[in-house]
C-alpha positions as a printed Julia matrix, in Angstrom:
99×3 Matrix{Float64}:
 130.09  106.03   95.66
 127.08  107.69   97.98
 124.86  104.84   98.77
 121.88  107.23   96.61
 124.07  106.78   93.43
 124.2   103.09   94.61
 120.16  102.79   95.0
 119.4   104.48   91.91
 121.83  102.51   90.08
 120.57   99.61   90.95
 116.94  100.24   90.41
 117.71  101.29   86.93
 119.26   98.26   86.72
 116.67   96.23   87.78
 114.17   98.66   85.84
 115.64   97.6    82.33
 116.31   93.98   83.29
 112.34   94.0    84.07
 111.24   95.41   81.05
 113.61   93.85   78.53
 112.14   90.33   80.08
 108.7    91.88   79.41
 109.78   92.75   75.71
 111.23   88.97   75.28
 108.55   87.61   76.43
 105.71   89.49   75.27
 104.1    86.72   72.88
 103.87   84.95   76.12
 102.49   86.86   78.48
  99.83   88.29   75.98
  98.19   84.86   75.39
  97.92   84.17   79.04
  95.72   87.36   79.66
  92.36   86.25   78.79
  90.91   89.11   76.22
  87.57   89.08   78.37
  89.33   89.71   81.96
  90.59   93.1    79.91
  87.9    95.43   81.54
  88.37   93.88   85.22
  92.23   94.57   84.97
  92.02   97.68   83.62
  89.39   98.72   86.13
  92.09   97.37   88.87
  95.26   99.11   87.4
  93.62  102.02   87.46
  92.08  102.37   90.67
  95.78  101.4    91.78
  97.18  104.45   89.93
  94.32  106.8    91.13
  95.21  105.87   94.52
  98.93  106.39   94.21
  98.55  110.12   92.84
  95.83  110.64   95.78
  98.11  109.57   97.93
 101.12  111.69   96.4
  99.04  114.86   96.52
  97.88  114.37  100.39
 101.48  113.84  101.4
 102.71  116.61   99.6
  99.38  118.6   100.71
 100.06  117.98  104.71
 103.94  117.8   104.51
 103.52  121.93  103.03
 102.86  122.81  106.37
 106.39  122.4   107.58
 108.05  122.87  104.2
 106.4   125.99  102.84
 107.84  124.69   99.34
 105.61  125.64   96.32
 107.4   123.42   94.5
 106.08  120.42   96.51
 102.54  121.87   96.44
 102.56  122.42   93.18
 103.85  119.1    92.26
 100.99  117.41   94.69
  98.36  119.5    93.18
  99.47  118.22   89.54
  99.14  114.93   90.97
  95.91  115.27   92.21
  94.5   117.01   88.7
  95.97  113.96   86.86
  94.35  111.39   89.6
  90.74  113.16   89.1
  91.75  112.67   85.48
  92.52  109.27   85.69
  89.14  108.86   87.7
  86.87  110.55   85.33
  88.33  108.11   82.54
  88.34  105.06   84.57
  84.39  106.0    85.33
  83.35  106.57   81.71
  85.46  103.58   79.97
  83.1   102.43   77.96
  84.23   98.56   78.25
  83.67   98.47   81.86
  79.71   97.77   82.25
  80.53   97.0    85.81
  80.6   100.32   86.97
């Protein structure tokens, strides 16, 4: 086996071992989030994922220079359309009196 089979493997692995402890223990982790910390988590989860598709589109914007893939520039301009998405909802969430 190619050591890519091997890393993808194993992070599907680990994916669905993650998420089935999440599903077992759901009850659990719900009543430890404090209801009123809601806003302030969502506010930092999405900044985080606002970030991460910035992020994806400038890579994918500076990398086009040596590629010339349109594939790659397409994909970083989708990112960047869902991050200004992501940023116009995180700004008008109506929980978050914050911002």
């Amino acid at each position: 086996m190619s050591s890519f089979f091997k890393k993808n493997v194993l992070t599907v692995v680990t994916s669905i071992f993650i998420l089935t402890l999440v599903a077992i223990y759901h009850a659990e982790i719900s009543s430890a989030i404090n209801v009123k910390s809601y806003p302030g988590i969502h506010a930092v989860l999405e900044f985080f994922t606002i970030s991460m598709g910035f992020s994806i589109f400038t890579y994918g914007w500076k990398t086009f220079t040596y590629t010339k893939s349109l594939q790659l520039l397409l994909l970083s301009y989708t990112f960047l359309t869902v991050g200004l998405i992501d940023l116009l909802h995180a700004l008008s969430y109506h929980g978050m009196r914050f911002l």
